[in-house]
N, C-alpha and C positions, 0 to 999 in steps of 0.2 A: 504494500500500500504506500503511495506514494503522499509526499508531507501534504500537498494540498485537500489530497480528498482525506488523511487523517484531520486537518485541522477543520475542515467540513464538518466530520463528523462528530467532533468535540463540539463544532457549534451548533448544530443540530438537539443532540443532546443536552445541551445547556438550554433549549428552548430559542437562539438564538438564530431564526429562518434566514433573516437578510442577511445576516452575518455569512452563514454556509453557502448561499447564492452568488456570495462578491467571490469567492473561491473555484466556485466550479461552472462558473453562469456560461463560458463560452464552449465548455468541453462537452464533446458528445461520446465519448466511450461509456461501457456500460455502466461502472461506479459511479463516475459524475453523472448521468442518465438519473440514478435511481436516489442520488442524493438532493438532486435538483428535485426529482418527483416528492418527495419526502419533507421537503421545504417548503413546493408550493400546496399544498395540503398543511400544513402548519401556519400559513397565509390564505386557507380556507379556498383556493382554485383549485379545487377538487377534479372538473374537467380536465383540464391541463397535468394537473400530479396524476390522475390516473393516465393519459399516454404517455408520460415520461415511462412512468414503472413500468408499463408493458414492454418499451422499448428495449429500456433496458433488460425488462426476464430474458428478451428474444434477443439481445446481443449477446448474452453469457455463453459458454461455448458449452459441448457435454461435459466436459469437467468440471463444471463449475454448478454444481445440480443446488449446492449451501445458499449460493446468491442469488441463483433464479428463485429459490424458494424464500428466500428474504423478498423480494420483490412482490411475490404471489404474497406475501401475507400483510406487506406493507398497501400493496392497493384492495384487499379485501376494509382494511382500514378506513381508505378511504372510501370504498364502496358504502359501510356502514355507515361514517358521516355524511354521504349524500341520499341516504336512507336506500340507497339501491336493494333489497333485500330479497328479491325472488329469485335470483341466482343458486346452484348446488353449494352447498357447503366441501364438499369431496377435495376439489381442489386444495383447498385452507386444510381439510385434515390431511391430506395427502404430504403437504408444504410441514406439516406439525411433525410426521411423522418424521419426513428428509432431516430435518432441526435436529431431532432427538438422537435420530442416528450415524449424525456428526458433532454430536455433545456441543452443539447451540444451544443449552437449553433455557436461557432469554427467552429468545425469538420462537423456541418453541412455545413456551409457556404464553408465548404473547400470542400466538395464532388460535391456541386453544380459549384464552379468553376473550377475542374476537365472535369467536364461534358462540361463545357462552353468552355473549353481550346481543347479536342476532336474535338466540332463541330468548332473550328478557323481550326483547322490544316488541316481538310478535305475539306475544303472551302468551309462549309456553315455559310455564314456571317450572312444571316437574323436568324438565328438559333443562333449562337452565339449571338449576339445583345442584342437578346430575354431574352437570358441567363442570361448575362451579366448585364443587367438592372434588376432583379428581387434582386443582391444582396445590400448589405446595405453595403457602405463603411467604414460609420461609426461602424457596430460591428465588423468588422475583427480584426485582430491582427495586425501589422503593418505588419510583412513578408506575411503575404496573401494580404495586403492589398495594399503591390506593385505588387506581381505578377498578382491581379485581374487590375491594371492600366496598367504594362505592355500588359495584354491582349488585354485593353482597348485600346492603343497603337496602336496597329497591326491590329487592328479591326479599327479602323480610319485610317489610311496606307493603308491599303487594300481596302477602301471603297474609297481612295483618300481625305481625309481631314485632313492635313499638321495642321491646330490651331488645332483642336480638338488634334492631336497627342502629338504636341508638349505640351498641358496641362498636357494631362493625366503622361507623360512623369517626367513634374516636380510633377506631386504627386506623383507617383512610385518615387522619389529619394528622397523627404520627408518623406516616409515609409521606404523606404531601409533604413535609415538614424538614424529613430527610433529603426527599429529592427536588427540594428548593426551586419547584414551580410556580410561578405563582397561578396559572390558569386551573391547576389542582386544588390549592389552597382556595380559591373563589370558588371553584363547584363544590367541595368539601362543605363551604361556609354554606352554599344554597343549599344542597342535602338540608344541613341541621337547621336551618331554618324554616324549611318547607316543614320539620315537624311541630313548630309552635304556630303554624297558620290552622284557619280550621279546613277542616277538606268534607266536611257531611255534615248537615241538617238534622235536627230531632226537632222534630215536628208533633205535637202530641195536644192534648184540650189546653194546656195551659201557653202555647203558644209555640214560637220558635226558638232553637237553640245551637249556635253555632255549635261543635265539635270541633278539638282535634283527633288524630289520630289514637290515640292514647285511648282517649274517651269516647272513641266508636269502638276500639276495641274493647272498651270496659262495659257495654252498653251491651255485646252482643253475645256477652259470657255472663249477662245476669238474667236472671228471670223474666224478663220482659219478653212481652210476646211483639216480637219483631218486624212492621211489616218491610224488609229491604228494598228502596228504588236502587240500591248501589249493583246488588246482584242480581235483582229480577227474580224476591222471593219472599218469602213467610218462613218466620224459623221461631220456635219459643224451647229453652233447654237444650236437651239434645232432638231437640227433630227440629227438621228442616223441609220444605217442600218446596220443589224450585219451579218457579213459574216466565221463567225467562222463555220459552218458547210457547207462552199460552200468554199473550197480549191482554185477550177479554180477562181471563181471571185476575188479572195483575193489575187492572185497573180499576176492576171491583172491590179486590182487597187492599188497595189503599185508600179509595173513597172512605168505605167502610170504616179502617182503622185511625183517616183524620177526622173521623166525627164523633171516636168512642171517646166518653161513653154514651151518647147520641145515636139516635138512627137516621138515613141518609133516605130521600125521597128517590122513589121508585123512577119521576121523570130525570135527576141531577145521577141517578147511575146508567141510567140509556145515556146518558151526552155524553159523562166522562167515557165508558165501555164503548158505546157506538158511534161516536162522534156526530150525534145526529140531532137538533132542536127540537125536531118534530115528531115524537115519537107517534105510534101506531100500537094498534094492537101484537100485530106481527112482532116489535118491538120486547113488546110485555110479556109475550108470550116466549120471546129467546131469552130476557131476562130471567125469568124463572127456572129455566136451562140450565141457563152460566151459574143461578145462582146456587144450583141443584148441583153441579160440579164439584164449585168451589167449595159448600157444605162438604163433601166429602173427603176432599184435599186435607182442609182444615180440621177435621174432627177432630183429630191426635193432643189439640190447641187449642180450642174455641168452638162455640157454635154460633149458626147463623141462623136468625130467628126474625119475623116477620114479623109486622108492627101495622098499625093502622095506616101509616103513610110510605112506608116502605120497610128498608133491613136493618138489623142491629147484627155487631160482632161481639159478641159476648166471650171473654178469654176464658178458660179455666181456671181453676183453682185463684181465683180474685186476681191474678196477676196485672199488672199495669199494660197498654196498649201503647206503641212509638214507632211513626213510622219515621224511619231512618231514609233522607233525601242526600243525593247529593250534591256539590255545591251551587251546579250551576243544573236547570232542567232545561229538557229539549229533547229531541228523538237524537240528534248531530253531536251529542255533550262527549262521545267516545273520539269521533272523529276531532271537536276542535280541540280536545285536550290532548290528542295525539300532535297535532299542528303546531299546540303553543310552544312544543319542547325547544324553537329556535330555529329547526333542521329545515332545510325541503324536502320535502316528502313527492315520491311520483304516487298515480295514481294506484298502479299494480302492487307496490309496498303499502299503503294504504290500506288496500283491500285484503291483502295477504294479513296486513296485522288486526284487522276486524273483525275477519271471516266471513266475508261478503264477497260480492261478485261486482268486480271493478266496474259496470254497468250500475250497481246501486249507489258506490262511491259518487261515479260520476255526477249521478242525480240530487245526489246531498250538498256535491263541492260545489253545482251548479246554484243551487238554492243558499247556500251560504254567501258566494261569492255575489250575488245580488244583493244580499242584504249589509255587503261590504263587512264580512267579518272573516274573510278569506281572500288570498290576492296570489296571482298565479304568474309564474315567469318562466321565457322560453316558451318555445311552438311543438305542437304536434310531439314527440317520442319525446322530448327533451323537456316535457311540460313539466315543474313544480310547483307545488303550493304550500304557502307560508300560510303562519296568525300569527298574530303579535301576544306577547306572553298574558295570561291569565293572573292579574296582578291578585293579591289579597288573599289569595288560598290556595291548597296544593292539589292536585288535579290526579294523583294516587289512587282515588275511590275510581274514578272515570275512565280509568286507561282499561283497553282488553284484559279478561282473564284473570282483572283484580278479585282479593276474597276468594280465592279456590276453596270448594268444600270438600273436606277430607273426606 
């Protein structure tokens, strides 16, 4: 390695991108290639850093299998910060594996939590998890070895486990601390911030109730009979009944559970259930259905009982009724709290991370972007879409796949 592209790479390292640019900005072999690529992804040209790196994979010769796979994991990198994410993982584990088997184990360790960081964003948590636990804390470098606690973070956040977060949280700032970043240290600082904002609603007869984290997860391991908008369910103890693919019943059991201890008029649950003003008998008659359902969903926890003007939810064993909202309401509240994270997002990672069909994306990004609370840059393949950050609370309840039930 010659002093130039060492002194690059010192400045790279040191977080120092223009710095390693002045060094290698005119050379086109494949180390200046990929350290130029490496730079401009550090100055956020993610377009540009990603065909550097490629360049450079496809300049290395066969013998050089170490640095093309440095390459291969340095632009899945950057593929993750341009949310690019519908791509195979294969390659990156393929590159994890080359690393290991020439005692890289850095850049190994860094590909594997690439891969791990992937399956957080698309919200597969037992996948992450998995991941997650297979790396060695102890051999990372300190800047990987906050952002694999950051991960770690978010992955307890998202699973609802407030100690577990808030640990991993001070190791992430004991590494950032070590590896004298400061764009660590500032995300570190958001992390612990993000847990004294409120992120969910408690909503019940006596009014409204911000929450933080802490205090949703205190909420949801007491006795209250729970109706969740977070996870699209009813839960009281140990039972739980998920009603995320039953719209009508989910909309019934929270009318229901914001008027206990009240009963709710027979025409205000056709509006909220059926979106309809004018109800019909036809109406009344599917009401009675849903509500013939739901009564049975619910049994375990409550009963549902008929009143002179409509329903009552009555809980079992006198328990308290709370339905737990989150911060912000809207059918789109998954998507813009997906948006506000900074990143641009396409529309095919979008959907991948929703589990929808880039077709319904389409129709929500279209309807938002009218209402100007999304803005889209770039044509046709290259289209992304921005929001601007969700100031005053943290958006953890709202992301995919939050609240998994064991």
């Amino acid at each position: 390695m010659d002093s130039l592209i060492a002194a690059s790479a010192r400045a790279l390292a040191a977080g120092d991108a223009l710095g390693a640019l002045k060094r290698v900005a005119l050379r086109d072999d494949p180390p200046a290639l990929a350290l130029r690529g490496i730079a401009m992804a550090q100055l956020g040209e993610h377009p540009r850093a990603r065909e550097l790196l490629r360049r450079a994979a496809s300049g290395f010769g066969a013998h050089e299998e170490a640095a093309r796979a440095r390459c291969v994991v340095a632009e899945a990198e950057v593929a993750l910060a341009m949310r690019d994410l519908g791509g195979s993982p294969r390659a990156l584990i393929a590159a994890a594996a080359t690393l290991e088997a020439r005692a890289d184990l850095a850049n190994a360790l860094q590909a594997r939590l690439i891969a791990a960081r992937r399956l957080l964003l698309i919200g597969r948590l037992d996948e992450a998890a998995a991941a997650l636990s297979l790396l060695d804390g102890h051999s990372l470098p300190p800047s990987l070895a906050a952002v694999a606690e950051l991960a770690s973070a978010e992955l307890a956040l998202r699973s609802l486990r407030t100690g577990t977060a808030r640990a991993a949280l001070a190791r992430a700032h004991e590494a950032a601390v070590r590896a004298r970043v400061p764009a660590l240290l500032a995300e570190v600082a958001e992390a612990r911030a993000a847990l004294e904002r409120p992120a969910a609603r408690r909503i019940a007869a006596g009014g409204e109730q911000a929450l933080r984290m802490d205090e949703v997860e205190a909420l949801l391991a007491s006795d209250a009979l729970v109706v969740d908008a977070c996870r699209r369910g009813i839960g009281g103890g140990d039972t739980w009944r998920s009603l995320a693919r039953r719209p009508v019943l989910f909309s019934l059991a929270r009318a229901l559970a914001a008027a206990w201890p009240g009963d709710v008029d027979r025409d205000a649950l056709i509006a909220d259930a059926f979106r309809t003003r004018d109800p019909d008998e036809t109406h009344r008659a599917r009401l009675r259905v849903e509500i013939g359902r739901l009564r049975v969903l619910v049994k375990p926890m409550a009963r549902i009982e008929a009143t002179p003007r409509g329903f009552i939810l009555t809980p079992l064993d006198a328990r308290p009724v709370v339905v737990l909202a989150p911060p912000i309401d809207g059918d789109q509240a998954s998507l813009v709290a997906l948006l506000s994270d900074g990143a641009a997002w396409s529309t095919s990672a979008l959907a991948l991370a929703l589990g929808a069909s880039q077709r319904t994306v389409q129709r929500a990004l279209a309807d938002l972007e009218a209402e100007q609370r999304v803005r889209a840059i770039g044509q046709a393949r290259a289209r992304r879409w921005l929001a601007p950050p969700l100031a005053g609370f943290t958006t953890i309840l709202l992301l995919p796949a939050a609240l998994p039930i064991e």
